[in-house]
C-alpha positions as CSV (number, residue, x, y, z in Angstrom):
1,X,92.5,-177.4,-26.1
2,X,91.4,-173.9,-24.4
3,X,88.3,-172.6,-24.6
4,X,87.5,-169.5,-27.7
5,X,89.8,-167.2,-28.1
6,X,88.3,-163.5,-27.0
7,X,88.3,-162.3,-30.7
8,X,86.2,-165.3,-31.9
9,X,84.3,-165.3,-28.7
10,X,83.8,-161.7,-29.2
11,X,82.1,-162.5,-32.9
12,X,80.5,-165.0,-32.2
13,X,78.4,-163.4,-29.6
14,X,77.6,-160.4,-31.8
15,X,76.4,-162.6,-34.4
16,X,74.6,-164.9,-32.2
17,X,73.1,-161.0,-30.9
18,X,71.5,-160.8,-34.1
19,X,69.4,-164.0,-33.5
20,X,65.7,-163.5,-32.5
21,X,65.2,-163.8,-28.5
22,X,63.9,-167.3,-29.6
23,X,66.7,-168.2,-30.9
24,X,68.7,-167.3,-28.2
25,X,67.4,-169.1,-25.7
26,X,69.4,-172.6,-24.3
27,X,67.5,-175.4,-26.4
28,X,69.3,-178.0,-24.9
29,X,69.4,-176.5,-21.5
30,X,65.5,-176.1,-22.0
31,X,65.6,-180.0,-23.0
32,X,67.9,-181.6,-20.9
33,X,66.9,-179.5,-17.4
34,X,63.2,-180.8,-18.3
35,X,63.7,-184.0,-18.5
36,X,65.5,-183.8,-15.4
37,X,62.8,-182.5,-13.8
38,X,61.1,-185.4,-14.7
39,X,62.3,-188.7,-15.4
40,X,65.9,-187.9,-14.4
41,X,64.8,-186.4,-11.1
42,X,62.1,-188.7,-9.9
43,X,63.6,-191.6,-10.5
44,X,62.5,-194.8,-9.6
45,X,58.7,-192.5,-8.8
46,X,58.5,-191.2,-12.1
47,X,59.1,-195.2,-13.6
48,X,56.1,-196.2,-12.0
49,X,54.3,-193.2,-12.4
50,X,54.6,-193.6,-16.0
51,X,53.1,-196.8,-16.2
52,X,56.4,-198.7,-16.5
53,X,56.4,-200.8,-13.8
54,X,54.3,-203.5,-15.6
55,X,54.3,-202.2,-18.6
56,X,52.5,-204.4,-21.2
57,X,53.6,-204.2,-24.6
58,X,50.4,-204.1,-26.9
59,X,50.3,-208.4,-28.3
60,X,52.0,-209.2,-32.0
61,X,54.4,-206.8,-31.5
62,X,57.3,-206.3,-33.5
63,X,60.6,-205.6,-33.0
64,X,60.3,-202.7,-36.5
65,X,57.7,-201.2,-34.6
66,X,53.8,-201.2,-35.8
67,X,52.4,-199.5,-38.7
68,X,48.6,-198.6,-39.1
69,X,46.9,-197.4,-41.9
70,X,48.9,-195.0,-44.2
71,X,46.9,-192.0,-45.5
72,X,49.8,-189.8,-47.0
73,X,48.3,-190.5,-50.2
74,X,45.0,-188.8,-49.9
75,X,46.0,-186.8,-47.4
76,X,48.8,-184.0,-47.8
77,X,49.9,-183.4,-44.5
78,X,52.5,-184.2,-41.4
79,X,51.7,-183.3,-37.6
80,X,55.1,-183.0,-35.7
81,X,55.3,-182.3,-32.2
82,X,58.0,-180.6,-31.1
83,X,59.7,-178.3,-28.8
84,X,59.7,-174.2,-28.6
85,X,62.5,-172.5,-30.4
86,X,63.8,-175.6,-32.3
87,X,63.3,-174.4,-36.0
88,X,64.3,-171.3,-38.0
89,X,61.8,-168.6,-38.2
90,X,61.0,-165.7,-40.2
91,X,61.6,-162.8,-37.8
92,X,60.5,-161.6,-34.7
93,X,57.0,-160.4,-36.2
94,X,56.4,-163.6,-37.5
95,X,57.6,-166.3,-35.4
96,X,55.7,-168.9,-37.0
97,X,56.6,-168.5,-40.2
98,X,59.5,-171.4,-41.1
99,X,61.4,-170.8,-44.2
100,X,62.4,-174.2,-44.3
101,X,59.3,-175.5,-43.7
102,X,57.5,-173.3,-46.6
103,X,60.0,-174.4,-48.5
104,X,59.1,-178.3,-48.9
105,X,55.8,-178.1,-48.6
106,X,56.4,-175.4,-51.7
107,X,58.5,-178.3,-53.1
108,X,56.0,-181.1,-52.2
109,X,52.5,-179.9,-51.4
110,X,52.8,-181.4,-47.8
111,X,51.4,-179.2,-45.6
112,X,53.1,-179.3,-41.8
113,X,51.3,-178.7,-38.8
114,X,54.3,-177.9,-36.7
115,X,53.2,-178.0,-32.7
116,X,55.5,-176.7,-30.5
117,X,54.1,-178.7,-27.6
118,X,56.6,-180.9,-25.5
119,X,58.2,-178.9,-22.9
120,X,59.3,-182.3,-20.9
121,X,60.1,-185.3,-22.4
122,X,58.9,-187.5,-19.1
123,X,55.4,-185.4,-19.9
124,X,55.2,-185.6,-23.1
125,X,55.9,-189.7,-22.7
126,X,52.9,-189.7,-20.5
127,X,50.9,-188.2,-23.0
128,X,51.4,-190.5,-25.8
129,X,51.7,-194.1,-23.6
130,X,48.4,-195.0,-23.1
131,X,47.2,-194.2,-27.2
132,X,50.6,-196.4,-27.9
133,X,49.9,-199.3,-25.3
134,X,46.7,-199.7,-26.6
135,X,47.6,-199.3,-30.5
136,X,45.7,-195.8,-31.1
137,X,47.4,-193.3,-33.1
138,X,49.0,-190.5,-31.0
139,X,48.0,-187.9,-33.3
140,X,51.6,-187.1,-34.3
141,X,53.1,-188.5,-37.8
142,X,56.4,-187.1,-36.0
143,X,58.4,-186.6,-32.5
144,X,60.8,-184.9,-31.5
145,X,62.8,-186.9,-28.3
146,X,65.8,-186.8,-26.2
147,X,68.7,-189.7,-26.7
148,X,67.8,-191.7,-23.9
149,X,64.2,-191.2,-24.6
150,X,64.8,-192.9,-27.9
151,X,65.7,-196.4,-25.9
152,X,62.9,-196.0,-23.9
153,X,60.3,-196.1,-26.8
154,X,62.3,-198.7,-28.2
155,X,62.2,-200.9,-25.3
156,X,58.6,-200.7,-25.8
157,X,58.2,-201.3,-29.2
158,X,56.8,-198.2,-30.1
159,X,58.6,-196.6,-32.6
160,X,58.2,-197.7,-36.5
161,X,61.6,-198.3,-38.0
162,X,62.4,-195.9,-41.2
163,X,61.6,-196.9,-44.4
164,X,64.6,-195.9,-46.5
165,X,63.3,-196.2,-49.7
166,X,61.3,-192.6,-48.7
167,X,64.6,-191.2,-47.3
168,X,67.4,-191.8,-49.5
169,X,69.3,-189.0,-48.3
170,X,69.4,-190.5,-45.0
171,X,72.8,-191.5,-46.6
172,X,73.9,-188.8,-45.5
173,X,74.3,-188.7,-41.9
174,X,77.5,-188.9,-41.2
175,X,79.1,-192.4,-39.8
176,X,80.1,-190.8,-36.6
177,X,76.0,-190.0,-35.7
178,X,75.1,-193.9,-37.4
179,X,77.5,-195.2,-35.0
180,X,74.9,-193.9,-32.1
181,X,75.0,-196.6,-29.2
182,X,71.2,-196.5,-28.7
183,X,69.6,-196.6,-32.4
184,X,72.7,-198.7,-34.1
185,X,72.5,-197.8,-38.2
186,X,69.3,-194.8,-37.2
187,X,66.8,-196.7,-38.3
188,X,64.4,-195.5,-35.6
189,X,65.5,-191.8,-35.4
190,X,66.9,-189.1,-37.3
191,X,68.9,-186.4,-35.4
192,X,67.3,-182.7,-35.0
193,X,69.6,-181.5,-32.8
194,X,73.4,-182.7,-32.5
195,X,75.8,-181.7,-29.8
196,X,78.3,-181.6,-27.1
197,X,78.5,-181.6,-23.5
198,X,82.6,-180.7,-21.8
199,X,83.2,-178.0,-19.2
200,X,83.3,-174.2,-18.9
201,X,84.9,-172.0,-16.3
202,X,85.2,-168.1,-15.5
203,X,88.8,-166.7,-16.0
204,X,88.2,-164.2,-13.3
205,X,87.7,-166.3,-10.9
206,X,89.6,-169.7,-11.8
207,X,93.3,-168.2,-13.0
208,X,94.8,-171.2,-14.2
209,X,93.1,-172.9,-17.1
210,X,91.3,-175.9,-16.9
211,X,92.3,-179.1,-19.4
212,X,90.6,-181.8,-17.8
213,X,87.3,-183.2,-16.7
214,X,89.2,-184.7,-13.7
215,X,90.4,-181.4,-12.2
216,X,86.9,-180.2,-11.7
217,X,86.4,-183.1,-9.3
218,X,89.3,-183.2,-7.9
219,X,91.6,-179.3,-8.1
220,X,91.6,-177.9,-4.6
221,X,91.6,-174.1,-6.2
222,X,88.4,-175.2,-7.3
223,X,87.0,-176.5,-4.1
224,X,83.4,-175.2,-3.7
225,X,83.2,-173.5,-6.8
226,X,81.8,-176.6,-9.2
227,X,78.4,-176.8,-10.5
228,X,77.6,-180.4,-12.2
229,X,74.8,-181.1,-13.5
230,X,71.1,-183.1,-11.6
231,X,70.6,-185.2,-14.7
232,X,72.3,-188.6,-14.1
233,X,73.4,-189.3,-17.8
234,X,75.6,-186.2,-17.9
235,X,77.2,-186.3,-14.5
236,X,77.7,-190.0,-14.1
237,X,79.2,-190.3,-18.0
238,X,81.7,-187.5,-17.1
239,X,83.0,-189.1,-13.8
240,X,83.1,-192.1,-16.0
241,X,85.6,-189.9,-18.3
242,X,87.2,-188.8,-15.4
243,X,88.2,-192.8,-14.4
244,X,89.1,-193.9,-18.0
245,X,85.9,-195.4,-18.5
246,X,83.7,-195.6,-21.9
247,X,80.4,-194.1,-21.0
248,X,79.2,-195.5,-24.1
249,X,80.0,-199.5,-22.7
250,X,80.3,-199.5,-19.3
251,X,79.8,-202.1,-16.2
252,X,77.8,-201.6,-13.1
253,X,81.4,-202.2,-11.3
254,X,82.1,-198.8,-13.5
255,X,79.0,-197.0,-12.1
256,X,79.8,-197.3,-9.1
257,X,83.2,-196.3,-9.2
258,X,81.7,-193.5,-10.9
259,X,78.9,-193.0,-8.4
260,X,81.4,-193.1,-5.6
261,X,83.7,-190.5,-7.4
262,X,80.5,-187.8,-7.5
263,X,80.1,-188.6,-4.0
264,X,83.5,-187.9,-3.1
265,X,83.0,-184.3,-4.7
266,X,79.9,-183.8,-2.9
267,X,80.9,-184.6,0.5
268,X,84.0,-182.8,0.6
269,X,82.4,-179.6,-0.5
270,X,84.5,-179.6,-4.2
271,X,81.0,-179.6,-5.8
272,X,78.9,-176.6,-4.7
273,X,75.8,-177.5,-6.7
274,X,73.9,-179.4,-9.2
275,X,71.9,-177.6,-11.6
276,X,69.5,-177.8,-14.3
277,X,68.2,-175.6,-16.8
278,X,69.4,-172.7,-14.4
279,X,72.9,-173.5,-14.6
280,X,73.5,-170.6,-16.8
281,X,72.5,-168.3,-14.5
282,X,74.3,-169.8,-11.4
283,X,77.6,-169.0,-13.6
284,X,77.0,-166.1,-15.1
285,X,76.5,-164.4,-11.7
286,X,79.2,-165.7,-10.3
287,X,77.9,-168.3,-8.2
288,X,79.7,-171.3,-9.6
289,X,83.1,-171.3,-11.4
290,X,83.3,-174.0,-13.0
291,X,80.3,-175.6,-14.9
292,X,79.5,-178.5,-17.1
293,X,78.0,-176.6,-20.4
294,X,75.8,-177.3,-23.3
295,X,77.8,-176.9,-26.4
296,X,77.1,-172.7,-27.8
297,X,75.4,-172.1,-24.4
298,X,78.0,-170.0,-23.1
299,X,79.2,-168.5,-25.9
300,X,75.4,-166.9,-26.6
301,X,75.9,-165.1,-23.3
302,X,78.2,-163.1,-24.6
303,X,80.8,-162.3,-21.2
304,X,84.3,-162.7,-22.6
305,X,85.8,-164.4,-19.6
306,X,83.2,-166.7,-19.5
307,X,85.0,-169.5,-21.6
308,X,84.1,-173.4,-23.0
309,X,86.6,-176.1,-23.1
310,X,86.2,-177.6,-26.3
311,X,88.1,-180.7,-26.1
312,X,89.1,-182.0,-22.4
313,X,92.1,-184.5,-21.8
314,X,89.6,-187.2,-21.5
315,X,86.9,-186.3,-24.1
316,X,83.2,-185.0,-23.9
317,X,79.7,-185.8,-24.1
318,X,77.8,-186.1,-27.3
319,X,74.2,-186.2,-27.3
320,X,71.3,-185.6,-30.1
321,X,67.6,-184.7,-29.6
322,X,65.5,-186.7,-32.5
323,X,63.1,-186.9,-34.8
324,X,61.3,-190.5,-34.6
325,X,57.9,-192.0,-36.1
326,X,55.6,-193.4,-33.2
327,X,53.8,-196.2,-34.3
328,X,50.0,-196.1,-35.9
329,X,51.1,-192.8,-37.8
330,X,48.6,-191.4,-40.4
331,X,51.1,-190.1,-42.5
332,X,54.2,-192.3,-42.1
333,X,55.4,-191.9,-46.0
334,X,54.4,-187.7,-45.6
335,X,56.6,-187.8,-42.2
336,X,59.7,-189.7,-44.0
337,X,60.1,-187.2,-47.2
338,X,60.2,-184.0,-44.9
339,X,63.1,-186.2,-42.9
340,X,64.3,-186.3,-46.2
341,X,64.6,-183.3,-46.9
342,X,65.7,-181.8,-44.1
343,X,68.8,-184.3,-44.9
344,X,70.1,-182.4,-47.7
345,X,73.0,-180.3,-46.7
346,X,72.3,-177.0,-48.0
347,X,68.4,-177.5,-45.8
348,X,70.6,-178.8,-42.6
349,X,73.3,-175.9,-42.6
350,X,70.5,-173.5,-42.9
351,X,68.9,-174.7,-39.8
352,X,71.7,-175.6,-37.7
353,X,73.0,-171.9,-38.5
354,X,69.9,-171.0,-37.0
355,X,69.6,-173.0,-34.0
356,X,73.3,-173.4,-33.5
357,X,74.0,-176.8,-33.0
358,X,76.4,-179.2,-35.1
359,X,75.6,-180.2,-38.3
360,X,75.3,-183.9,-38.6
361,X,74.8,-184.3,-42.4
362,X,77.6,-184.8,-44.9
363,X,78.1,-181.6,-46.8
364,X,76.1,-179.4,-44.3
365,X,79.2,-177.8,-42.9
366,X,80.4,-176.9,-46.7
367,X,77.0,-175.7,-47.1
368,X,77.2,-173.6,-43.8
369,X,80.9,-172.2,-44.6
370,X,79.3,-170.4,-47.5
371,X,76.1,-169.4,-45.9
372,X,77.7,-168.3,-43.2
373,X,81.3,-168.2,-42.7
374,X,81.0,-166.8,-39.3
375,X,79.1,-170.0,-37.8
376,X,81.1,-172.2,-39.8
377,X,84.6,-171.0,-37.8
378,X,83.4,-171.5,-34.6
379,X,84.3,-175.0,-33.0
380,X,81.0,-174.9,-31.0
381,X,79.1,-175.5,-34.4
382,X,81.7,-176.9,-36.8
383,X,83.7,-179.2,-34.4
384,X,87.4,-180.1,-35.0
385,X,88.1,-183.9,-36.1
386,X,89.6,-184.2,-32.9
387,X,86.6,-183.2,-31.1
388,X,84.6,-185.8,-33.2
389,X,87.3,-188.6,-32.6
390,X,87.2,-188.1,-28.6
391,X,83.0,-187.4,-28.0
392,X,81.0,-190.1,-26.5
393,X,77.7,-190.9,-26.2
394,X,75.7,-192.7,-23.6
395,X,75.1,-196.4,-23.5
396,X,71.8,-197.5,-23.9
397,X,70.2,-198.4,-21.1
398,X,67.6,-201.2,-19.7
399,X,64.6,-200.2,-18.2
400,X,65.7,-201.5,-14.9
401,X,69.1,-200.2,-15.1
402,X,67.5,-196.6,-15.7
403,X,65.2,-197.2,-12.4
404,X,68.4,-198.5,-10.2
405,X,70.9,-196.0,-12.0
406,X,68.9,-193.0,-11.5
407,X,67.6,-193.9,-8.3
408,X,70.8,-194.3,-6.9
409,X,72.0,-191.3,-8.6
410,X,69.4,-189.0,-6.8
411,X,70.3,-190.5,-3.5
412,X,73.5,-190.1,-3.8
413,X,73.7,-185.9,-4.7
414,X,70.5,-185.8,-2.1
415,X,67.6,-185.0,-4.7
């Protein structure tokens, strides 16, 4: 498939225009070139510096995570940590103001303390580690974490699984985001944010179309002109594509096949750089033709010969940034009916036509087709089935394979 056509390009843009300046800015790109900067980028460093090497899991721990005492009851209220520009807001003036937010604690009398305070998930983990290791609450009823985040407090025991009895519409999510390779079923997290990772190119400069992951790695018109991305997930589950591989179940045989492909790319000068959160940039000016892109990111730039792929030869990425419940939560039950009811489709399509990322709830893209037809048309925000059938995720990953994996990584591209 090619990327949008101008016309839907064009109105897309114009409506996305119309978003506040929060709104506009790259979410993912914020999220995903942060952790890079952290965990991603440090490596084996950042493990240790983290407290993981040796890491002692706190003693009767359970594999459903650890409760403490439960004060939703008595006490009306949910503290959620969170990222900047994640949620709908009223306007510019008042860009703490949450619509959907007044709304259920109208609906419920839960009052939510909504702190837009992780701005790196490797930080934030540090943050929140030594209260978990040592069975203190964190503060936080709910979190707001990366995909491969979400198997890191796993491996550790420290996320309380969901009581569905409080969340009845998690029977909603659709089967494709239950099938997720890290949390099985989501009974540990609930997905904020879902989207897509796939390529995007400039037409001025790159005049015959790109359909495949494997000509950006490999095209000689495109020699020097590539920008992949510093985060190992994204660039190591592409080459993966790239060689027929599953990214979602793949062998260390298969990494380094992959691992040997980016290097290949790298030394012979087909790969000019690998970016970040300051990929957009790099492409917009020109500096890079080709890019790997965040689903909607290039689209909100709003330069028609800037274009995404939708749908390579070989598939994308999917990825999802999630709502989880660390363990020791004061308000556990108060933390699962606002995941509830941001489950309901007509709630979801009202913020993912806000923060413009793909609905994930059954119904939510009806719900969004009549709220806003616009959104609902682009295939950035309402994929096609085909898109669905061909996105992978990531496979989960051990603690040590993460070290080794990443380390190697960053050796490898020379970070």
């Amino acid at each position: 498939m090619k990327g949008l056509s101008l016309e839907d390009l064009a109105r897309f843009t114009n409506r996305t225009r119309a978003r506040s300046t929060a709104a506009a800015m790259s979410r993912r790109s914020l999220l995903r070139g942060a952790a890079a900067g952290g965990l991603a980028v440090a490596g084996a460093g950042a493990l240790s510096a983290c407290g993981v090497q040796g890491h002692v899991v706190p003693a009767g721990a359970k594999a459903t995570g650890q409760a403490g005492k439960d004060y939703s009851a008595t006490e009306k209220k949910v503290v959620w940590a969170t990222w900047p520009a994640y949620i709908d807001i009223q306007d510019d003036k008042h860009p703490s103001v949450h619509p959907t937010l007044n709304a259920f604690t109208k609906q419920t009398g839960i009052q939510v303390d909504y702190l837009e305070i992780i701005n790196d998930n490797n930080d934030f983990y540090t943050k929140v580690d030594p209260y978990l290791v040592k069975g203190i609450d964190t503060g936080y009823d709910v979190m707001v974490v990366s995909d491969y985040m979400v198997a890191k407090y796993m491996t550790y025991d420290y996320l309380q699984e969901l009581d569905l009895a409080n969340i009845p519409n998690h029977a909603n999510l659709l089967p494709s985001v239950l099938k997720d390779p890290v949390d099985p079923g989501r009974r540990f997290s609930i997905p904020w944010a879902y989207g897509f990772t796939t390529i995007a190119y400039n037409t001025k400069l790159v005049k015959t179309p790109i359909t495949s992951i494997a000509e950006v790695f490999t095209r000689a018109d495109l020699h020097g002109k590539v920008s992949l991305f510093s985060e190992m997930e994204d660039t190591v589950a592409m080459a993966l594509l790239a060689l027929g591989h599953n990214p979602e179940q793949f062998t260390d045989q298969q990494f380094n096949e992959a691992l040997e492909y980016v290097r290949k790319a790298l030394s012979s000068g087909q790969v000019r750089a690998f970016t970040g959160n300051d990929y957009l940039s790099d492409f917009q000016n020109g500096n890079t033709a080709v890019t790997m892109a965040y689903s909607g990111d290039v689209a909100q730039l709003g330069v028609d010969y800037l274009v995404t792929l939708n749908l390579p030869k070989e598939g994308l990425l999917s990825w999802s940034d999630n709502c989880v419940i660390p363990n020791f939560a004061r308000h556990k039950t108060n933390a699962e009916k606002m995941l509830n009811y941001y489950l309901q489709p007509e709630v979801a399509a009202e913020l993912d036509d806000y923060i413009d990322y793909v609905p994930s709830v059954e119904g939510a893209v009806a719900a969004l087709q009549k709220l806003d037809p616009e959104t609902a048309s682009s295939p950035l925000i309402v994929p096609t089935k085909q898109m669905e059938a061909n996105a992978h995720g990531f496979m989960k990953l051990t603690i040590a394979q993460l070290d080794d994996y990443t380390s190697r990584f960053q050796q490898a591209i020379g970070q």
